[in-house]
C-alpha positions in Angstrom: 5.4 -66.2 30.3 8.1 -63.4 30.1 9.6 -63.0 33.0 9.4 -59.6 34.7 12.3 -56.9 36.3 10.7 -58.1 39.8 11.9 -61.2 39.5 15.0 -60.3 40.8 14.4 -59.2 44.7 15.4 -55.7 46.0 18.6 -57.5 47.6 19.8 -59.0 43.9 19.3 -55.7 42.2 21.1 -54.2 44.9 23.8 -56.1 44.5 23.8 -56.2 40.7 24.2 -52.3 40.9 27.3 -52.6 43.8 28.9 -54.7 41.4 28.0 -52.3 38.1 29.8 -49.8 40.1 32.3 -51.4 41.3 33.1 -52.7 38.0 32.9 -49.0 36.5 35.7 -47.8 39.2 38.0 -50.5 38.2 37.9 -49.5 34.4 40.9 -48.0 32.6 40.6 -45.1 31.1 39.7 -46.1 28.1 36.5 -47.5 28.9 35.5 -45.0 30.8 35.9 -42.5 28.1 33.3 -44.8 26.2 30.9 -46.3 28.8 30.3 -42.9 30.5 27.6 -42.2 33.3 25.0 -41.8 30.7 25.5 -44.4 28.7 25.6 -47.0 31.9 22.5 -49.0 33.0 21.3 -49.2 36.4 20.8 -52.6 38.4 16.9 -52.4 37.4 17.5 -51.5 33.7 19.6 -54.4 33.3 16.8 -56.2 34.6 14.2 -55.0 32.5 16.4 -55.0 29.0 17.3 -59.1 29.7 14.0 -61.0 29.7 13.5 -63.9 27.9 15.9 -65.6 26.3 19.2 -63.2 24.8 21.3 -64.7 22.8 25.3 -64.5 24.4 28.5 -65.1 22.9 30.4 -66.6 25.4 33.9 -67.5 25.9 35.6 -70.3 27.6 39.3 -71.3 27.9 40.7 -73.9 26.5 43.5 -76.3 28.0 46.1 -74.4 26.0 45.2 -70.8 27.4 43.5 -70.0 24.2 39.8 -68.3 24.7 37.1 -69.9 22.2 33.8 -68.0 21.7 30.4 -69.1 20.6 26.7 -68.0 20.7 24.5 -69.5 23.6 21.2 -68.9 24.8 21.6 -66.8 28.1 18.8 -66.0 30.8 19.0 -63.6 33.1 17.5 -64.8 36.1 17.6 -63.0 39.8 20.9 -61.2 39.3 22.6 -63.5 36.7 23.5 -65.3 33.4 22.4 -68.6 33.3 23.0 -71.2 30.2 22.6 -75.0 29.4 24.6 -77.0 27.3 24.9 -80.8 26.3 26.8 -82.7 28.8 29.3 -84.3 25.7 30.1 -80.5 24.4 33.3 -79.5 24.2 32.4 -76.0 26.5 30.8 -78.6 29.0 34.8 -79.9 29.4 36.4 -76.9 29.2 34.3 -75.1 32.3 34.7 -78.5 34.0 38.4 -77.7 33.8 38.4 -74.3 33.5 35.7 -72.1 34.8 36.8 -68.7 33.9 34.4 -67.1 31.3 33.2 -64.2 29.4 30.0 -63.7 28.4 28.5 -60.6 26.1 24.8 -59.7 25.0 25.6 -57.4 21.8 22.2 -57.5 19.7 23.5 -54.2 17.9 25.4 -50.6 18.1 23.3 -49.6 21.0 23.1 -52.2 23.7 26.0 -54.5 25.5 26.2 -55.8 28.7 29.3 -57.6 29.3 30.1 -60.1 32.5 33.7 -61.5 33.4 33.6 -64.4 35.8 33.1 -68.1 36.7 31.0 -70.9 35.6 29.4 -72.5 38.4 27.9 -76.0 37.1 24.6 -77.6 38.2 22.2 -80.2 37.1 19.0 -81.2 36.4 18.6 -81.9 40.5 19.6 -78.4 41.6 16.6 -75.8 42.3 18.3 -73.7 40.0 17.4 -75.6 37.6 13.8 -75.6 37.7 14.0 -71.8 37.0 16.0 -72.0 34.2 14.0 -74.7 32.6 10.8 -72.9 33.2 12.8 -69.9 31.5 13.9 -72.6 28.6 10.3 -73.4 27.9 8.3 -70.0 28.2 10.5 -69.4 25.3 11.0 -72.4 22.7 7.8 -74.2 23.7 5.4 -71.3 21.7 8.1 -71.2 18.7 8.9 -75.6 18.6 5.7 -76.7 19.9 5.4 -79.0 23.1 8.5 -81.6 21.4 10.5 -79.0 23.2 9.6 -79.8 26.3 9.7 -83.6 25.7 13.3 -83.0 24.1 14.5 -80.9 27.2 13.8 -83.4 29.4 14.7 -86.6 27.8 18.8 -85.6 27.5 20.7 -85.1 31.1 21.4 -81.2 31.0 23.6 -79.4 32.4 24.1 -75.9 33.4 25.7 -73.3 35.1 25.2 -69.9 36.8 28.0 -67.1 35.7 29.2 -65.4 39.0 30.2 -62.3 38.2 33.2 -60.6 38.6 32.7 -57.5 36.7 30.2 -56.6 34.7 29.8 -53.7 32.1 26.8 -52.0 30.3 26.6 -49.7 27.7 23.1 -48.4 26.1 22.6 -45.7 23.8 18.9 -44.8 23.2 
């Protein structure tokens, strides 16, 4: 099951678009000159654009200062990026340490939605996690068969919520 734009309730989406706006306002010039009002998404387009499973490159911080990128499978559920990860990877440590993080959905020229923020982490005991598992399986379980589900659930996941500081979009149809 794909998850629909209602998912998120009328209070995430408005919020989602106070912070698309807020975010916007804050931009340098630059950016603005790029990302203009027609080439933003609202709240509910973001919402419709990131069902399923979208692949992120995200970036965490290492103990050093320097920023280390790599892809991850991102859901965007009511209002937010969610991701797993293995709880003996290295990004696992780093958030533990260091939560800042920047995540980007770029499938191509036309679409990015960028999010600056924090790493909350949860487990497999937080309610949050039953969403994103359900999430998890709607999408590997038709591709990898019902393994993936036995797989999921057999290592100790971990996950985390990114909270948003800013967030950008860009679209050009």
């Amino acid at each position: 099951m794909v998850k629909s734009a209602m998912d998120e309730t009328a209070a995430e989406r408005a919020e989602l678009q106070r912070l698309l706006d807020r975010s916007m306002a804050a931009a340098g010039p630059h950016l603005r000159d790029i990302i203009t009002d027609e080439r933003r998404l609202t709240a509910d387009e973001v919402c419709e654009r990131l069902q399923g499973m979208v692949l992120l490159t995200m970036a965490t911080v290492t103990s050093d200062g320097r920023p280390i990128g790599a892809p991850i499978d991102g859901y965007f559920l009511h209002g937010r990026f969610h991701v797993s990860t293995g709880p003996d990877s290295v990004r696992l440590r780093h958030l533990q340490s260091r939560p800042a993080v920047t995540a980007t959905h770029l499938p191509g020229e036309q679409l990015a939605v960028t999010v600056h923020g924090r790493a909350e982490l949860y487990d497999g005991t937080d309610p949050a996690w039953v969403r994103l598992r359900q999430a998890m399986l709607d999408h590997y379980v038709p591709t990898q068969g019902p393994q993936f589900a036995e797989w999921l659930d057999s290592i100790a996941p971990v996950a985390a919520v990114i909270v948003p500081d800013k967030m950008f979009t860009f679209a050009m149809d």
